[in-house]
Residue frames as qw, qx, qy, qz and C-alpha x, y, z in Angstrom:
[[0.072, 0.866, -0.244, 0.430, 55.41, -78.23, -68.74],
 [0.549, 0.155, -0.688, 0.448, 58.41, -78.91, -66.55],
 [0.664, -0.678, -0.126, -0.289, 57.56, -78.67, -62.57],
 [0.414, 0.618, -0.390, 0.542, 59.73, -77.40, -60.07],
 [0.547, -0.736, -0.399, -0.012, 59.55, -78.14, -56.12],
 [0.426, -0.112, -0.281, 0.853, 61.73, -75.35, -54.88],
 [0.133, -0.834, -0.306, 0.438, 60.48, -71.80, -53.64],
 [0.381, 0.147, 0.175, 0.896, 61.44, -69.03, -56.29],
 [0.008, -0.783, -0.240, 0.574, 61.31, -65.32, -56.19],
 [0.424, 0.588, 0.508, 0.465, 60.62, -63.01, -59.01],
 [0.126, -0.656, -0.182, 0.721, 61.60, -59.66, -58.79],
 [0.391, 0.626, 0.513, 0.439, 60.04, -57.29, -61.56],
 [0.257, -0.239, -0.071, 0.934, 61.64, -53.60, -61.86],
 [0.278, 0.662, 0.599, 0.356, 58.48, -51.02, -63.38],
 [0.015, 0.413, 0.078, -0.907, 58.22, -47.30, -63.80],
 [0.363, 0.372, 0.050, -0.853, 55.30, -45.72, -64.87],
 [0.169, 0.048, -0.854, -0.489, 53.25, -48.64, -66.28],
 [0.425, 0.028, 0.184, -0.886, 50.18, -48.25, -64.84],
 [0.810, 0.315, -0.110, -0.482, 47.97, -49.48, -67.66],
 [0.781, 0.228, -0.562, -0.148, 49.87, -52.65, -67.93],
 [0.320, -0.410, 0.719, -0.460, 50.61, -53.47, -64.02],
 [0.736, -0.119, 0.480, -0.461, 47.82, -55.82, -63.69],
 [0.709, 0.623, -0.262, -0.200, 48.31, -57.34, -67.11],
 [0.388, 0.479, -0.718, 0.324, 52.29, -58.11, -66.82],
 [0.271, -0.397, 0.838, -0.257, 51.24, -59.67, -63.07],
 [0.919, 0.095, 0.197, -0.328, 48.49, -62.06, -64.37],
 [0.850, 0.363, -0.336, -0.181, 51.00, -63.48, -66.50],
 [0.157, 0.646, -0.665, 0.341, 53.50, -63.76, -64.15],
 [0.622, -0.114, 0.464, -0.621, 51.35, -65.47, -61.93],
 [0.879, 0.179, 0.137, -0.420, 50.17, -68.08, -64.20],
 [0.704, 0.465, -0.535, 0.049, 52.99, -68.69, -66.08],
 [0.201, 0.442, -0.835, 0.257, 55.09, -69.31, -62.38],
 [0.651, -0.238, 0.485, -0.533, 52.34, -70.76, -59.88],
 [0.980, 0.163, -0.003, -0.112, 52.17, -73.97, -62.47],
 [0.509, 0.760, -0.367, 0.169, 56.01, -73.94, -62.44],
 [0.179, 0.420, -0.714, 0.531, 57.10, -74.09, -58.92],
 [0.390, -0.559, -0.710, 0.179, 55.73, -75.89, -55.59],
 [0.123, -0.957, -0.218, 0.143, 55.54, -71.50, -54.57],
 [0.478, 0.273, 0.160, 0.819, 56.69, -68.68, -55.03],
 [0.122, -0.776, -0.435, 0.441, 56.55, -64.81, -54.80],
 [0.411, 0.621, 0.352, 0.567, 56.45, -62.14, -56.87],
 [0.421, -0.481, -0.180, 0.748, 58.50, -58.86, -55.93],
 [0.304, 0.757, 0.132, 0.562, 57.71, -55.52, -58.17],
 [0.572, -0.273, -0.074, 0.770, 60.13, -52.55, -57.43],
 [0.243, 0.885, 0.165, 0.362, 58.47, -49.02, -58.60],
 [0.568, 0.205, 0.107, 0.790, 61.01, -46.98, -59.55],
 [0.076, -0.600, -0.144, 0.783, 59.49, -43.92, -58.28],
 [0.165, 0.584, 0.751, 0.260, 56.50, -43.62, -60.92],
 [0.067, 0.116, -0.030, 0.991, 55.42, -40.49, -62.17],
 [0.493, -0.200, -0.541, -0.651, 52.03, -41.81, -62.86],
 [0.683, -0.406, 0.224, -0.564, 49.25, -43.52, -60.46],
 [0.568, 0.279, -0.773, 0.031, 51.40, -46.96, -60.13],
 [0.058, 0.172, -0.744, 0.643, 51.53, -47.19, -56.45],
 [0.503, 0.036, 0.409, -0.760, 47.69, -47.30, -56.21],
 [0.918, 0.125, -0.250, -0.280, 46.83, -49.64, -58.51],
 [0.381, 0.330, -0.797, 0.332, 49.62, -51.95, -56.41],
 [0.260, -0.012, 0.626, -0.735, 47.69, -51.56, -53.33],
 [0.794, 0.082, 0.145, -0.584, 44.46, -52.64, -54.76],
 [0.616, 0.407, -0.673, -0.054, 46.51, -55.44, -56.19],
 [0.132, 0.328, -0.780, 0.516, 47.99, -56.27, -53.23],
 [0.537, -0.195, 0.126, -0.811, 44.43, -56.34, -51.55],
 [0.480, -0.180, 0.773, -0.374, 41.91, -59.11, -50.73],
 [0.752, 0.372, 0.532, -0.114, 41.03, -59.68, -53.66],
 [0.294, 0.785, -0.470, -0.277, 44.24, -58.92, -55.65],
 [0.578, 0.596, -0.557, 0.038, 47.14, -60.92, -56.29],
 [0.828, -0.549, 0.111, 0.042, 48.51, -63.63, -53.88],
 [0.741, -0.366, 0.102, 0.554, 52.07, -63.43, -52.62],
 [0.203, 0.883, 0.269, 0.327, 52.55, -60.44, -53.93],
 [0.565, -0.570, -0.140, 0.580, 55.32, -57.70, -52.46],
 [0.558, 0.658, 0.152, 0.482, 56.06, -54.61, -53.27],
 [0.698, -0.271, -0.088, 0.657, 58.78, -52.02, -52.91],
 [0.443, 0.754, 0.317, 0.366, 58.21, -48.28, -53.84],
 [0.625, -0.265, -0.085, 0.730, 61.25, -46.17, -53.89],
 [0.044, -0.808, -0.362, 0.463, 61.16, -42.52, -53.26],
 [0.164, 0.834, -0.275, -0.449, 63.46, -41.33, -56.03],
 [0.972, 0.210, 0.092, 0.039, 64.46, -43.35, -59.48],
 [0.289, -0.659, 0.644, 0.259, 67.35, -45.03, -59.56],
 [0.329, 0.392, -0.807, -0.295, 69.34, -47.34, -62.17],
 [0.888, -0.056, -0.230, -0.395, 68.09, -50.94, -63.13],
 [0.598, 0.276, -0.716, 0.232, 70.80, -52.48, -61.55],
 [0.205, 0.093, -0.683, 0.695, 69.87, -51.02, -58.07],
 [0.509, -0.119, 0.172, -0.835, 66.45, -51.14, -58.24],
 [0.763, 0.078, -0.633, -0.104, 66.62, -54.91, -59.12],
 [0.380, 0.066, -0.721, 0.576, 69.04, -55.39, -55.43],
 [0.479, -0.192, 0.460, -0.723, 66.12, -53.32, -53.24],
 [0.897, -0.110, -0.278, -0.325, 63.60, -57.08, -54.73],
 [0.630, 0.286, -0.682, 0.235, 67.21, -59.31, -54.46],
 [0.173, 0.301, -0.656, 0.670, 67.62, -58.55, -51.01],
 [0.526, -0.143, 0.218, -0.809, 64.45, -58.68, -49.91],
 [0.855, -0.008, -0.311, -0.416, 63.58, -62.27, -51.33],
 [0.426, -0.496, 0.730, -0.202, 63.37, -65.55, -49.88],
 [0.859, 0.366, -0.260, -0.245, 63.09, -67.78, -52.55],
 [0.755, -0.244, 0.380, 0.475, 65.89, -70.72, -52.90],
 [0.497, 0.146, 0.397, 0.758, 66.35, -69.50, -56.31],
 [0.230, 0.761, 0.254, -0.550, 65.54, -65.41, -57.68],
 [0.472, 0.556, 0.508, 0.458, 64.77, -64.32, -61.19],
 [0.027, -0.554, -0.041, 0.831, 65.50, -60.66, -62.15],
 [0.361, 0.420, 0.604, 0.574, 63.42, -60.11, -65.32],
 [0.162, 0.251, -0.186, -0.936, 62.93, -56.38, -67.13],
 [0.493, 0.402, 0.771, -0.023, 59.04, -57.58, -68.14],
 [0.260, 0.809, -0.240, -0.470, 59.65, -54.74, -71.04],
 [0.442, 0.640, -0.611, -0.147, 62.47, -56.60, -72.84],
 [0.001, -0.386, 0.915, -0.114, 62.96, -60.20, -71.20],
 [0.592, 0.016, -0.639, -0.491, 61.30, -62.80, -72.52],
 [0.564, -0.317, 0.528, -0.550, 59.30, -64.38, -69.39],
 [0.886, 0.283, -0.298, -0.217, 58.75, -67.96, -71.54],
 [0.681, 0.520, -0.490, 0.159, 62.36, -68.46, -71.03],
 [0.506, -0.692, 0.302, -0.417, 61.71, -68.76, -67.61],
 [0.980, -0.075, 0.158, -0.098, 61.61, -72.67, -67.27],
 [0.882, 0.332, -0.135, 0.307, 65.07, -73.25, -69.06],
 [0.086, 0.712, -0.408, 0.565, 66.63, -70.84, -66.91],
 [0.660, -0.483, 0.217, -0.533, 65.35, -72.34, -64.19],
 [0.995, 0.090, 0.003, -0.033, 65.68, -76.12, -64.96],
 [0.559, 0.636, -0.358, 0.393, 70.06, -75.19, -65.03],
 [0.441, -0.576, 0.355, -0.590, 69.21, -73.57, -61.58],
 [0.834, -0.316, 0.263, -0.366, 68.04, -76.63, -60.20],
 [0.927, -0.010, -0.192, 0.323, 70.38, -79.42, -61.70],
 [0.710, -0.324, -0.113, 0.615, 73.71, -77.47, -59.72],
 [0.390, 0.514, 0.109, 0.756, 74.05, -74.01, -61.61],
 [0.261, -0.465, -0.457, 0.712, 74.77, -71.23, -59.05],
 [0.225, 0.659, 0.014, -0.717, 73.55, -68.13, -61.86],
 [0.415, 0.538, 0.647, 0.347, 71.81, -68.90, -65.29],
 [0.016, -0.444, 0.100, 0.890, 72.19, -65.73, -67.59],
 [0.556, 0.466, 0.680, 0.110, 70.22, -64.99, -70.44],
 [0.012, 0.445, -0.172, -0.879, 70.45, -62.50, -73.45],
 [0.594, 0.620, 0.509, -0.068, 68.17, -61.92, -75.87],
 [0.480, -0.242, 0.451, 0.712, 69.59, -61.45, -79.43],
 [0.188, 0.642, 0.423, 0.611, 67.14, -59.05, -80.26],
 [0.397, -0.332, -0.520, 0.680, 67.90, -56.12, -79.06],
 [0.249, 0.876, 0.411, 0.044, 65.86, -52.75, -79.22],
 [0.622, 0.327, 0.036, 0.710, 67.71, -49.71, -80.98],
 [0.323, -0.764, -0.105, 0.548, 69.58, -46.85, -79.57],
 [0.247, 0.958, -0.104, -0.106, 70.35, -43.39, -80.68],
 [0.847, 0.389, -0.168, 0.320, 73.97, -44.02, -82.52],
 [0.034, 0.747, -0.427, 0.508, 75.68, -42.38, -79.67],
 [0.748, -0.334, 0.506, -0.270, 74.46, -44.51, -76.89],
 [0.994, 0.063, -0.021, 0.090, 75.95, -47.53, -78.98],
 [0.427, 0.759, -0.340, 0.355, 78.95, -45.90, -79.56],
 [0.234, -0.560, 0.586, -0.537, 79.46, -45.22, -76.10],
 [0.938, -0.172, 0.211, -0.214, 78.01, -48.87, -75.22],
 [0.986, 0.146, -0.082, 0.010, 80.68, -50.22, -76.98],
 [0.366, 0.683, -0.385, 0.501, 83.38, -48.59, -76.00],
 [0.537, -0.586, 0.410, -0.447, 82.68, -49.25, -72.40],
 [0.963, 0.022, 0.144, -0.227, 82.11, -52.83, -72.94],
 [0.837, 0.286, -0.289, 0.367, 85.67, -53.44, -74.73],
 [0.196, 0.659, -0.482, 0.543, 87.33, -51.51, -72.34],
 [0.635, -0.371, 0.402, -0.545, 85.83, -53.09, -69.22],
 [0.996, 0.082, 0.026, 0.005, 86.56, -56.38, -70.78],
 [0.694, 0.423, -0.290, 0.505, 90.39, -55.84, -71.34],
 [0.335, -0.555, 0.369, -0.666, 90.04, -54.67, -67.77],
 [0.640, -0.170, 0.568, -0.489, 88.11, -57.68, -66.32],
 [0.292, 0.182, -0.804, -0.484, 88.21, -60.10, -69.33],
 [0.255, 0.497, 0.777, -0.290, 84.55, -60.23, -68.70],
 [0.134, -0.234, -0.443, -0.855, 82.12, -58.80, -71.86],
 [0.270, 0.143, 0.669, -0.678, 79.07, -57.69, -69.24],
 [0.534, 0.150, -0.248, -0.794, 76.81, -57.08, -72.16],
 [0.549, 0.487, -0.646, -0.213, 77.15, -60.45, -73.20],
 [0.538, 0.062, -0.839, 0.045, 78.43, -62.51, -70.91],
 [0.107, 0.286, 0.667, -0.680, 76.50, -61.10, -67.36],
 [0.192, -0.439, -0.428, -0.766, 73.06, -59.91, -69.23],
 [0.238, -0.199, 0.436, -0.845, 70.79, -58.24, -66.41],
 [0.916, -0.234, -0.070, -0.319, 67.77, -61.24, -66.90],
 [0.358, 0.387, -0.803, 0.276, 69.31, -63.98, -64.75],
 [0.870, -0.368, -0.288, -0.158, 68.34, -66.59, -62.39],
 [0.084, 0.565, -0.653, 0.497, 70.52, -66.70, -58.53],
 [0.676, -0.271, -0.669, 0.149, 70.82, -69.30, -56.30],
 [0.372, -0.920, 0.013, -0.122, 70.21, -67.61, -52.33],
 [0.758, -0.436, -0.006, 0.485, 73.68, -68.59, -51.57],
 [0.509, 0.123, 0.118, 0.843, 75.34, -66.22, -54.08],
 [0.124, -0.777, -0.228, -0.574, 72.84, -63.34, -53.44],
 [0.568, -0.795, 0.037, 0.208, 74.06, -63.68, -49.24],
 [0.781, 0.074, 0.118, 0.608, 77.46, -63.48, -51.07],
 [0.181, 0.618, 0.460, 0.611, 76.79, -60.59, -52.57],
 [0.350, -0.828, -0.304, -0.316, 75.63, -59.24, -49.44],
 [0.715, -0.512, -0.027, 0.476, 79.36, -58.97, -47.71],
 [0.492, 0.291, 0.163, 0.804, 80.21, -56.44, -49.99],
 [0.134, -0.317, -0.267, 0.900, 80.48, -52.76, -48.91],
 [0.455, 0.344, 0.226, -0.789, 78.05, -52.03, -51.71],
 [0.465, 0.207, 0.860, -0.029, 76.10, -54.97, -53.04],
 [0.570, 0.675, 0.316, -0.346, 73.88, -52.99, -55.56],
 [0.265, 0.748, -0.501, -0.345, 76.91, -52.32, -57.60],
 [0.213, -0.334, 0.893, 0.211, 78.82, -55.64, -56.90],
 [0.656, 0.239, 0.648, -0.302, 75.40, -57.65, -57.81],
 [0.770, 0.595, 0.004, -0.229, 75.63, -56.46, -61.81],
 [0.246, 0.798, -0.541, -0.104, 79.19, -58.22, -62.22],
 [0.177, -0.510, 0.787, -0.298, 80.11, -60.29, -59.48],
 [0.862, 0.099, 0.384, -0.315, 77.90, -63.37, -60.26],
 [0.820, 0.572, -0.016, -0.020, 79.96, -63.61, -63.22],
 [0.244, 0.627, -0.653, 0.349, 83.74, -63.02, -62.00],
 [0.474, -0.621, 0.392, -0.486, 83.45, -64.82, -58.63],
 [0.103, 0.293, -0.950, -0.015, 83.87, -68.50, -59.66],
 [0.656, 0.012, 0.594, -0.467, 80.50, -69.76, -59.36],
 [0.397, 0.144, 0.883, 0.205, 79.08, -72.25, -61.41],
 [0.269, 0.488, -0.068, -0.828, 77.50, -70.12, -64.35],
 [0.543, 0.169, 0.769, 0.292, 75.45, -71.16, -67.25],
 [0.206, 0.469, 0.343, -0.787, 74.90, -69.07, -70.33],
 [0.337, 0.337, 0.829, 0.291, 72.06, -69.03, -72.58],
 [0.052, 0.094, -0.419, -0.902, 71.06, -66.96, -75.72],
 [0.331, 0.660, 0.670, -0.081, 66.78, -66.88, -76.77],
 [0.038, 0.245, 0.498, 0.831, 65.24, -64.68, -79.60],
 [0.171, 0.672, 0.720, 0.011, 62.45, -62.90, -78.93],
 [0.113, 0.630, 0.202, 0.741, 60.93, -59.10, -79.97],
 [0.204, -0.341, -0.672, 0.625, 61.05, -56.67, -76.76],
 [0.023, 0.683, 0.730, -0.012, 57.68, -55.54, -75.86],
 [0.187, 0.950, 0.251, -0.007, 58.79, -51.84, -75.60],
 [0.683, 0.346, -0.070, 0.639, 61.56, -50.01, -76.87],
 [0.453, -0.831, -0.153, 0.285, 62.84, -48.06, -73.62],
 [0.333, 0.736, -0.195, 0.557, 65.34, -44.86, -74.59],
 [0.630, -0.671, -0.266, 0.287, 67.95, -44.58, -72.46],
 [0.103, 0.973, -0.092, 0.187, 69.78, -41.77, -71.63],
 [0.802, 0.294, -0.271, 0.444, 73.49, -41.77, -72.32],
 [0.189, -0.638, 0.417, -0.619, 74.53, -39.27, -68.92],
 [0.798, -0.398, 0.128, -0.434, 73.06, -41.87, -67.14],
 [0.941, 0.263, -0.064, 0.203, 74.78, -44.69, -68.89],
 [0.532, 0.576, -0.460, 0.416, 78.57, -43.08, -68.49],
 [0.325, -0.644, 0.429, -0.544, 77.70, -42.23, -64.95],
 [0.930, -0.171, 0.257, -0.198, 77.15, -45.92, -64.27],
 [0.855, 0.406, -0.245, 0.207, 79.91, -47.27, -66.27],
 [0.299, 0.457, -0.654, 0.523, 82.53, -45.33, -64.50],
 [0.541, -0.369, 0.513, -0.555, 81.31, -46.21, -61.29],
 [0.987, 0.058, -0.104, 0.112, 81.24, -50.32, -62.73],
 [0.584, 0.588, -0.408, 0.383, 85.05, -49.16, -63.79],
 [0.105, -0.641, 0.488, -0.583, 86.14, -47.55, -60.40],
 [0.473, -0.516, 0.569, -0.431, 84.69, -49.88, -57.92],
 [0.983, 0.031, 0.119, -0.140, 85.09, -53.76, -59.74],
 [0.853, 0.458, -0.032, 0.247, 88.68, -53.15, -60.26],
 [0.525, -0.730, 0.053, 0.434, 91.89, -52.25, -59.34],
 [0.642, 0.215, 0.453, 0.580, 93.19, -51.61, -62.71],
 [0.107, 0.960, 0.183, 0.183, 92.32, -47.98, -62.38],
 [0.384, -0.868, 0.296, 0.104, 94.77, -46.99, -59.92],
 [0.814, -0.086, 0.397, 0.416, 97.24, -49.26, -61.84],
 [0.392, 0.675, 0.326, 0.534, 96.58, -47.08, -64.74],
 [0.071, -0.971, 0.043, -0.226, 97.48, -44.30, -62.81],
 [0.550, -0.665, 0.383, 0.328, 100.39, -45.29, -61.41],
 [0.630, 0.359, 0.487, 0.486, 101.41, -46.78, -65.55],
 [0.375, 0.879, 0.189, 0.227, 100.44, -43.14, -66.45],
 [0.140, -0.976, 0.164, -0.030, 103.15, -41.51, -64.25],
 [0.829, -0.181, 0.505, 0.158, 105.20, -44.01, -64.56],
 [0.560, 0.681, 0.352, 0.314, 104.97, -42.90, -68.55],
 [0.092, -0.987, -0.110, -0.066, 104.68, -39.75, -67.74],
 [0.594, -0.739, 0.260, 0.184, 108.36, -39.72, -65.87],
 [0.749, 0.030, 0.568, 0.339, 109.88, -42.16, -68.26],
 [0.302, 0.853, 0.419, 0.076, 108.71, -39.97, -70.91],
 [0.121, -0.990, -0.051, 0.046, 110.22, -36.76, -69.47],
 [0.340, -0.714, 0.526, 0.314, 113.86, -37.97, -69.19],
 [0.622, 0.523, 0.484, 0.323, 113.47, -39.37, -72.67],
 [0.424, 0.772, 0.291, 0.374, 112.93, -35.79, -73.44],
 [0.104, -0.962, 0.136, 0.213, 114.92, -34.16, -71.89],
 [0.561, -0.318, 0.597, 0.477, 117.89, -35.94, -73.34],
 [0.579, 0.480, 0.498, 0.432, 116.66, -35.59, -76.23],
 [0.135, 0.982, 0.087, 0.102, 116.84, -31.81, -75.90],
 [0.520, -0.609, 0.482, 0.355, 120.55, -32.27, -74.58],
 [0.598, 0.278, 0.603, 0.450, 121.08, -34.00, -78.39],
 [0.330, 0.785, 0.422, 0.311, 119.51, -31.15, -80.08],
 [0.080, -0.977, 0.164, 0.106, 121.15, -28.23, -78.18],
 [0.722, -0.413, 0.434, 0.345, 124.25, -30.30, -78.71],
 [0.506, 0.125, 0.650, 0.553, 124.16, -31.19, -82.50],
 [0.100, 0.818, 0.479, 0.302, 121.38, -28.37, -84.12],
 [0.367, -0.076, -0.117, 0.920, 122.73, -24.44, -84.11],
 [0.118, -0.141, -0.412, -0.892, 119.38, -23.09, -86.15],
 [0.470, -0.399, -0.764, 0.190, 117.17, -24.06, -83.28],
 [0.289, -0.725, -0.034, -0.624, 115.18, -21.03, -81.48],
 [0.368, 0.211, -0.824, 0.377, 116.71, -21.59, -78.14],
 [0.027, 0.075, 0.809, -0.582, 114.41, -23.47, -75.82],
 [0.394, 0.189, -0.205, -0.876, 111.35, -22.57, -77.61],
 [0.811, 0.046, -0.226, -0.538, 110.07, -25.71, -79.02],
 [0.454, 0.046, -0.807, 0.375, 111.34, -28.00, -76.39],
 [0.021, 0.075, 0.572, -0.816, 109.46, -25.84, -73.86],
 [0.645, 0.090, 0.027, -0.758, 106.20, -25.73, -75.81],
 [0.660, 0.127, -0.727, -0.139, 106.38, -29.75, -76.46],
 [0.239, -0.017, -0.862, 0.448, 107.37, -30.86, -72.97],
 [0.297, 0.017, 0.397, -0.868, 104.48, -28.45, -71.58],
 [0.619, 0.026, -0.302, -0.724, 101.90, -29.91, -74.01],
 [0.652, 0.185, -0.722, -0.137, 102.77, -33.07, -73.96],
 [0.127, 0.111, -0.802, 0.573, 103.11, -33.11, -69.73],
 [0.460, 0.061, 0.320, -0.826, 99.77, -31.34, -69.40],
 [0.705, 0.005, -0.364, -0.609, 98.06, -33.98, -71.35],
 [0.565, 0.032, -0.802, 0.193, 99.30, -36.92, -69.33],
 [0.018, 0.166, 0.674, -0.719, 98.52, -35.11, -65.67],
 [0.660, -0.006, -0.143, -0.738, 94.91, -34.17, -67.31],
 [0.740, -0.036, -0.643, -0.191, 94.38, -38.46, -67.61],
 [0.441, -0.159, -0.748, 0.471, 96.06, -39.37, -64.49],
 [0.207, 0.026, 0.201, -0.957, 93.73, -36.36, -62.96],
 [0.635, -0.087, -0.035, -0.767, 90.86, -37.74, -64.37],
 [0.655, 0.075, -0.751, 0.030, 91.44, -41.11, -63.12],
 [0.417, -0.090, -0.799, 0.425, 92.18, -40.63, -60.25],
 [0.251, -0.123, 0.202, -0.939, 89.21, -38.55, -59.68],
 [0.714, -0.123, -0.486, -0.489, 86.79, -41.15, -60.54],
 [0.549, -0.165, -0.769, 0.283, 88.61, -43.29, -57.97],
 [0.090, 0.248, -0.363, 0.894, 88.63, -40.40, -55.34],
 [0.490, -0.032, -0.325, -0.808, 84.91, -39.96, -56.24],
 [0.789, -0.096, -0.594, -0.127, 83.97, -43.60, -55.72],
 [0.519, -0.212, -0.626, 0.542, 86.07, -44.14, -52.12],
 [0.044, 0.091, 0.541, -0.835, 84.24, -41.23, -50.68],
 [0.527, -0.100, -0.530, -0.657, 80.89, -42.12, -52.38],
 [0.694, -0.119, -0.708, -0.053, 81.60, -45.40, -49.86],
 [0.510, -0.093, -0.486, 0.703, 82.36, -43.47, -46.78],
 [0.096, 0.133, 0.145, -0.976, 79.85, -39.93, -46.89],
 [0.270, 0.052, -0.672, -0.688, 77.31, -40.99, -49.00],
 [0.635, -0.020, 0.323, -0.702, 73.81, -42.34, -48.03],
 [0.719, 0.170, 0.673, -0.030, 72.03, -45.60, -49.23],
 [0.190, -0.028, 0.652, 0.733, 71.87, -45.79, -52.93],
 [0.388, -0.464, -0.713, -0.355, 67.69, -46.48, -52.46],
 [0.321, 0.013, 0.505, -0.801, 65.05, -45.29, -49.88],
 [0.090, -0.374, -0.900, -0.206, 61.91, -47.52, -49.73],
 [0.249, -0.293, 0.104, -0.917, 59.38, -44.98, -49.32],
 [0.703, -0.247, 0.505, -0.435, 56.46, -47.89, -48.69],
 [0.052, 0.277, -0.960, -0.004, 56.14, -51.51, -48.44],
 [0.706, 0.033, 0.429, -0.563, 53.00, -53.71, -48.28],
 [0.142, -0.077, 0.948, 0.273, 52.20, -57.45, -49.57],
 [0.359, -0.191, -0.804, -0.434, 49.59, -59.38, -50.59],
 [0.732, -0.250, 0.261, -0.577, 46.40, -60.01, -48.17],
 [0.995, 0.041, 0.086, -0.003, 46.89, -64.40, -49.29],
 [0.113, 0.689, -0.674, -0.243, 49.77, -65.43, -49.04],
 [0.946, -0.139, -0.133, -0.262, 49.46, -69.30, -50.09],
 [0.451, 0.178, -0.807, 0.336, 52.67, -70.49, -48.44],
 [0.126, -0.045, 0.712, -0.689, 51.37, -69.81, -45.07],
 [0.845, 0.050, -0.064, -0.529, 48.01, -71.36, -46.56],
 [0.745, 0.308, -0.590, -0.052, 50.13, -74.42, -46.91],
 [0.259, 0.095, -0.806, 0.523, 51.57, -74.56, -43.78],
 [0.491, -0.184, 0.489, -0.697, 48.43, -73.87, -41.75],
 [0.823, 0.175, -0.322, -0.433, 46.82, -76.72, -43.91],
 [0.679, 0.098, -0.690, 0.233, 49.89, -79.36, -42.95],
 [0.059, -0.235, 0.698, -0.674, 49.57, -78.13, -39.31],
 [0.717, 0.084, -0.143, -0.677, 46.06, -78.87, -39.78],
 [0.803, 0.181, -0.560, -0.095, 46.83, -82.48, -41.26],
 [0.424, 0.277, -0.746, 0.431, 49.25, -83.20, -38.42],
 [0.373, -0.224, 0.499, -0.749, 47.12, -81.91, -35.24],
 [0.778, -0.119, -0.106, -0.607, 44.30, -84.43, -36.85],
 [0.836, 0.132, -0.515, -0.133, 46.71, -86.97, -36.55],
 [0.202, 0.326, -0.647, 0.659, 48.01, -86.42, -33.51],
 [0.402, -0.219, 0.310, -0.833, 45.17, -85.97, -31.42],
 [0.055, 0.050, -0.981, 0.182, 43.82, -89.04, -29.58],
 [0.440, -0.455, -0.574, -0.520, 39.96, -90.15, -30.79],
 [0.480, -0.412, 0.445, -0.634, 37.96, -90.38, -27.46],
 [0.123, -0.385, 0.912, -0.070, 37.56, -93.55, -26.02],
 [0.771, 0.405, 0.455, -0.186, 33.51, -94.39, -27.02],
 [0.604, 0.748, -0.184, -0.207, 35.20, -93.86, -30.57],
 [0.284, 0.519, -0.799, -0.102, 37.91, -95.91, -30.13],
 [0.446, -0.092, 0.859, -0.236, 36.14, -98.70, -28.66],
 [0.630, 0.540, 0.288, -0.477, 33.69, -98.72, -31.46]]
């Protein structure tokens, strides 16, 4: 197996898994401690319905899990912002974000191994995916082409949410007004050095999501990674205007050349329909934006950590007390019956 001497964080998002906490960290654990010269392992609960938080703590304990951190947040939020409470928190050179539900932890090492020869963000997708209700795809795919002919970026696709970050683009990340959002895009638009790569495997559980959730997050991708809303609103009125003195000449033609013509009638029920349906779009545009710029200005955090607590071992700071150890022995001057001897 390949062998890595850098420092990586692992952040793992869970809600309500309980019965497989301890499980999902042994493997983590084994599979990364032979992987890297250290490391640390971040789990985010998602604000669990179930007894998660206590079986963490005994984890966490003296005879749990070394290096170990966790994060448990008072109310659940999306996977994109419950990933950024680990991101921010780690100090790895490089962090992993893996869903241990649906992302294939194996595929760790080749993600990694990109990381380390110069890649600033190593994506992965798995090309099995688990199946949604035939609305949520609908609506998945409609976002996805529209947000690409927006950003000629295909997120599904070409950002997937398992990924590997170098710390420099994750402090990057961190000059934005809100990072949890910019973090599920901006690795992929920003010009870093990107590398992506495709694996097979079956995910372990098939996780229904709920399509309210899903639109609310899309427009809020739309509104705040782009300026191509408000463009579209100005294009719509722009239409909208362009549109109007179209028709109104054209009603100057008809009252001009047409005698058998109810006067004003169906010029007046056209223009109305046809106006209201344009100020309805540019309305609901520019609410979303409206929505979003005071989201960034009234609004609270996205997250509350409710608590926080590590590991009892951590074995970097076993490492370093060891080399301080090594160094004091060599430092320190023998007495002098022992050096005459």
């Amino acid at each position: 197996m390949a062998y890595f001497p850098v420092f990586l964080s692992v952040v793992l998002t869970i809600r309500n898994q309980s019965a497989d906490i301890e499980k999902m960290l042994a493997d983590a654990a084994a599979s990364i401690s032979s992987l890297v010269s250290d490391y640390e392992l971040i789990v985010v609960e998602n604000a669990s319905d179930d007894n998660s938080i206590a079986i963490l703590k005994k984890l966490a304990g003296e005879n749990g899990f070394p290096n170990l951190q966790v994060y448990a947040l008072t109310k659940e939020v999306d996977a994109d912002t419950a990933s950024w409470v680990g991101l921010e928190n780690a100090l790895g050179d490089f962090v992993a974000v893996i869903d241990p539900l649906t992302d294939e932890l194996g595929f760790l090492p080749e993600m990694l191994n990109h990381a380390v020869s110069g890649a600033d963000v190593v994506f992965a997708k798995n090309q099995q995916q688990a199946v949604q209700s035939l609305a949520y795809r609908g609506a998945y795919a409609i976002f996805h082409k529209f947000y690409q002919w927006l950003n000629g970026i295909h997120l599904a696709n070409e950002a997937p949410q398992y990924r590997v970050l170098s710390k420099r683009v994750v402090n990057f990340i961190l000059q934005y007004p809100q990072p949890a959002v910019s973090y599920r895009h901006l690795p992929a638009t920003a010009g870093f050095a990107r590398v992506n790569l495709t694996y097979s495997a079956v995910p372990r559980i098939v996780k229904a999501k709920r399509l309210g959730d899903s639109i609310d997050r899309g427009m809020l991708l739309l509104v705040s990674t782009t300026r191509a809303p408000m463009r579209l609103v100005t294009s719509l009125s722009l239409f909208g205007a362009v549109a109007n003195l179209v028709y109104s000449v054209y009603i100057v033609v008809i009252g001009l050349f047409k005698a058998d013509v109810a006067p004003g009638w169906i010029s007046l029920s056209l223009q109305q329909s046809g106006m209201f349906f344009l100020i309805s779009l540019v309305l609901l545009v520019l609410g979303e934006y409206i929505l979003h710029m005071s989201s960034l200005s009234n609004e609270g955090p996205l997250y509350h950590v409710a608590q926080e607590f590590t590991s009892a071992r951590m074995t970097r700071r076993e490492k370093l007390n060891v080399e301080e150890a090594v160094s004091e022995s060599f430092s320190t001057p023998l007495p002098f019956s022992k050096r005459a001897s």
